[in-house]
LOTI-820190 format. One record per residue: residue in three letters; x, y, z of N, C-alpha, C in turn. Coordinates in steps of 0.02 Angstrom, whole numbers, plus 50000, padded with zeros to 5 digits. Atoms other than C-alpha are relative to their C-alpha. Example, Ala and Ser with C-alpha at 12.3 -4.5 7.8 and 13.67 -1.06 7.14 Angstrom:
ALA, 50045, 49941, 50000, 50615, 49775, 50390, 50045, 50060, 50000
SER, 49958, 49941, 49997, 50684, 49947, 50357, 49961, 50055, 50037
//
This chain:
UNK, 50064, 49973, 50020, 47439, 53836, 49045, 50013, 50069, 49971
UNK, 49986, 49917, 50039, 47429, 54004, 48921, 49966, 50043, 50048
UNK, 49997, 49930, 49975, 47409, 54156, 49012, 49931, 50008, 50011
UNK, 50082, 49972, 50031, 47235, 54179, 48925, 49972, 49957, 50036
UNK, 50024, 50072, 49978, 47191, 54004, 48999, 49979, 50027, 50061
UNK, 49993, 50019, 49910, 47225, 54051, 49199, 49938, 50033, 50009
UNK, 50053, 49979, 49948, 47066, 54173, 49246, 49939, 49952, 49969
UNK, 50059, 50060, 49997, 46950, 54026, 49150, 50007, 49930, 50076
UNK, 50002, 50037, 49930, 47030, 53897, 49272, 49997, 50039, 50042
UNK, 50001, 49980, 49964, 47036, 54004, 49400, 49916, 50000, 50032
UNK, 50048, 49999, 49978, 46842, 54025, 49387, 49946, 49936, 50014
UNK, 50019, 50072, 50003, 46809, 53839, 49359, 50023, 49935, 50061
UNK, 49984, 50039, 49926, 46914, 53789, 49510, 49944, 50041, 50071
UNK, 50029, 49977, 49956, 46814, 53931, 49619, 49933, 49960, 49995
UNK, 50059, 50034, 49986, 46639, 53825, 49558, 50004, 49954, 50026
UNK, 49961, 50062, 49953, 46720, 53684, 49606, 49983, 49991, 50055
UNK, 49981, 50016, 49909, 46767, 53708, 49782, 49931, 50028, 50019
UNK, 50067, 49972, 49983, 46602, 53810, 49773, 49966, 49942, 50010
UNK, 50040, 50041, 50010, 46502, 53663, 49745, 50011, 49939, 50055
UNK, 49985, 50026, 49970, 46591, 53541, 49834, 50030, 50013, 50081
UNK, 49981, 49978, 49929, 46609, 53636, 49991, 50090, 49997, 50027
UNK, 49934, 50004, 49990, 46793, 53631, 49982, 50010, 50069, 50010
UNK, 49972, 49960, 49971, 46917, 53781, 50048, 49987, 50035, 49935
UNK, 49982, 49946, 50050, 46908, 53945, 49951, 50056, 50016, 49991
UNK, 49926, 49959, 50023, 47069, 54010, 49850, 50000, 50047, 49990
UNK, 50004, 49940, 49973, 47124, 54150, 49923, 50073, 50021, 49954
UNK, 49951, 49974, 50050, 47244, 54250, 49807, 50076, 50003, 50047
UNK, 49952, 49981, 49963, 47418, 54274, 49886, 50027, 50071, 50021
UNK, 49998, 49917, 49952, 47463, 54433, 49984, 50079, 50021, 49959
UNK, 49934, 50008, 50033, 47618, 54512, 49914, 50049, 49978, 50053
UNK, 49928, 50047, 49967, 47714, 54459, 50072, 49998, 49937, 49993
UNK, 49992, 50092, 50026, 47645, 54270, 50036, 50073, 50011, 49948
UNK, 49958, 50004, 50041, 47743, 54334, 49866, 50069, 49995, 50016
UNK, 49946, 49988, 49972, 47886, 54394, 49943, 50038, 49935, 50044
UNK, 49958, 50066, 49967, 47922, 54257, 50060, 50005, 49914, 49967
UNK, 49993, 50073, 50049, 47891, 54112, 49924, 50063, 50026, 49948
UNK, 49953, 49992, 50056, 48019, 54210, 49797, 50069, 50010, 50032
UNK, 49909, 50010, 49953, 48164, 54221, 49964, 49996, 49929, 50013
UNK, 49981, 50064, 49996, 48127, 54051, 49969, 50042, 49936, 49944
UNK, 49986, 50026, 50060, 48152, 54005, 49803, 50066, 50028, 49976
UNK, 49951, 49977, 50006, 48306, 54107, 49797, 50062, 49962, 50048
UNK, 49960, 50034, 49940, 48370, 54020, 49947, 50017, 49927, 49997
UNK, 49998, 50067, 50007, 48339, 53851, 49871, 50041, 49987, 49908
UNK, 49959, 49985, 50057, 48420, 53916, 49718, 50077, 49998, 50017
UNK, 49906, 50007, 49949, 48598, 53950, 49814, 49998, 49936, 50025
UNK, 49968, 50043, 49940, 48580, 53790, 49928, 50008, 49940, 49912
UNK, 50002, 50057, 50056, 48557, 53683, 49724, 50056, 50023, 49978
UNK, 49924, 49984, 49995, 48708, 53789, 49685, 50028, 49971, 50033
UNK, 49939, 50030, 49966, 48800, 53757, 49819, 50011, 49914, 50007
UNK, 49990, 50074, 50003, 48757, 53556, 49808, 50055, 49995, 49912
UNK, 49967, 49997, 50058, 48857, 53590, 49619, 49966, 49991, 49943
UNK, 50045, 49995, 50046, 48710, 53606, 49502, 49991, 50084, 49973
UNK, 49997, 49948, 50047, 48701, 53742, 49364, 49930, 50043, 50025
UNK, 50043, 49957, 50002, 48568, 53850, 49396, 49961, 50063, 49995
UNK, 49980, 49926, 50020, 48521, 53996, 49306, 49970, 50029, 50026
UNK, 50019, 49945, 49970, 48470, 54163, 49387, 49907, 49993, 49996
UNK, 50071, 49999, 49997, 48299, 54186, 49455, 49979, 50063, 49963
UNK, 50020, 49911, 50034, 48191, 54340, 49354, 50005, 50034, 50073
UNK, 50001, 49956, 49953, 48153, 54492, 49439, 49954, 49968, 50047
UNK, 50029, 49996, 49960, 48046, 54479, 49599, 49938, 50011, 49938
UNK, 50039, 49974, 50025, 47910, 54575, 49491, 49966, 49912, 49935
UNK, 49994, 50024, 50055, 47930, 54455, 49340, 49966, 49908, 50023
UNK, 50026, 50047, 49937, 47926, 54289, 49479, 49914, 49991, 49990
UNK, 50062, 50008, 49983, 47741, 54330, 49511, 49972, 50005, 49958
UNK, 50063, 49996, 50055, 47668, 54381, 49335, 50013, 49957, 49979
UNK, 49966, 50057, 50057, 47768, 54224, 49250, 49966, 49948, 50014
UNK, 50007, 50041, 49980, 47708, 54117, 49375, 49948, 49966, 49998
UNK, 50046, 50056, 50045, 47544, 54041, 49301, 50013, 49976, 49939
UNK, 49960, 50024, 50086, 47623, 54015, 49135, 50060, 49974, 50003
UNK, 49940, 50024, 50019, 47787, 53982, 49154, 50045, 50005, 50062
UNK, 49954, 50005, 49930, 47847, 53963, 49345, 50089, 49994, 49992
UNK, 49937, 50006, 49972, 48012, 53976, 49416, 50010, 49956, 50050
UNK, 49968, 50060, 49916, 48085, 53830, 49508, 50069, 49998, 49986
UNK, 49933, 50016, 50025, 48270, 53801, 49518, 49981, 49901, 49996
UNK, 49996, 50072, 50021, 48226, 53630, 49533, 49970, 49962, 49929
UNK, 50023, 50027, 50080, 48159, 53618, 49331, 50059, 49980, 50000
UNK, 49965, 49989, 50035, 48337, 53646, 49295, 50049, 49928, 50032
UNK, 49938, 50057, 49966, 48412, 53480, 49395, 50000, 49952, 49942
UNK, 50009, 50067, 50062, 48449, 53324, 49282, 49976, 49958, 50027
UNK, 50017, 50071, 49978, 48384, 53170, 49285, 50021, 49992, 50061
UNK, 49956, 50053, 49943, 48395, 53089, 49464, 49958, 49939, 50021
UNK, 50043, 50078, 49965, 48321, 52922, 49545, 49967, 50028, 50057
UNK, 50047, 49986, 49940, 48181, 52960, 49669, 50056, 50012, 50058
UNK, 49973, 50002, 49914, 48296, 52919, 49821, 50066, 50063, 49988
UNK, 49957, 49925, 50012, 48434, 53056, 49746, 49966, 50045, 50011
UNK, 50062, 49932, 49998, 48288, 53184, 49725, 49985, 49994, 50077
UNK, 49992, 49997, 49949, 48240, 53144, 49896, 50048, 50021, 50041
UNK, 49949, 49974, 49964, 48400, 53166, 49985, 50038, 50069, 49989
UNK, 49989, 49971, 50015, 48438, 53301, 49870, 49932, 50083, 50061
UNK, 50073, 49958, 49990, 48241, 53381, 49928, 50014, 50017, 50085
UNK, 49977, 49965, 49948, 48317, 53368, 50120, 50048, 50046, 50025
UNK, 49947, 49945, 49995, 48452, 53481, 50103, 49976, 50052, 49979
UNK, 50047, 49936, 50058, 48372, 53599, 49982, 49934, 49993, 49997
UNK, 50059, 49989, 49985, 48199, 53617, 50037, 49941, 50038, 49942
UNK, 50007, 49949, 50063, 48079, 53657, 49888, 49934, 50060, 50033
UNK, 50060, 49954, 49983, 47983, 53816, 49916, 49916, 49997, 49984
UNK, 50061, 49994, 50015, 47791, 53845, 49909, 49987, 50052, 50050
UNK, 50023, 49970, 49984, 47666, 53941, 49978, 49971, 49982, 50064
//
């Protein structure tokens, strides 16, 4: 989604959950940030260390403004695998979130 795009969804998901009595989205705290970007760093080394290429995460800073437009996962960067690879791969290397 473009950049310009995210505070329209943003206000179209808040009518949303408004309307439908669903949970409010609560922005993330910078330690949410912090502990989703050592996670993602951590799941970056363990896709390394399984022997997958994986290039450098941005800055910390860079992480959180990129990340409605153009996220950081190390796991974009895997190749092709068959569900049950990705799986077995997903219990070793745990993918981060929030």
């Amino acid at each position: 989604m473009p950049v310009a795009q995210f505070p329209v969804f943003q206000a179209v998901q808040a009518k949303c959950q408004e309307d439908l009595g669903a949970f409010p989205v609560v922005d993330p705290s910078e330690l949410d940030w912090d502990a989703f970007y050592a996670t993602t760093l951590s799941a970056a080394d363990c896709l390394t260390g399984q022997g997958f290429e994986i290039p450098a995460a941005p800055s910390r800073p860079a992480f959180e403004q990129d990340y409605p437009s153009d996220p950081y996962s190390p796991f974009l960067y895997l190749p092709h695998l068959t569900s049950n690879q990705f799986a077995a791969l997903e219990a070793v290397c745990p993918q981060p979130g929030f």
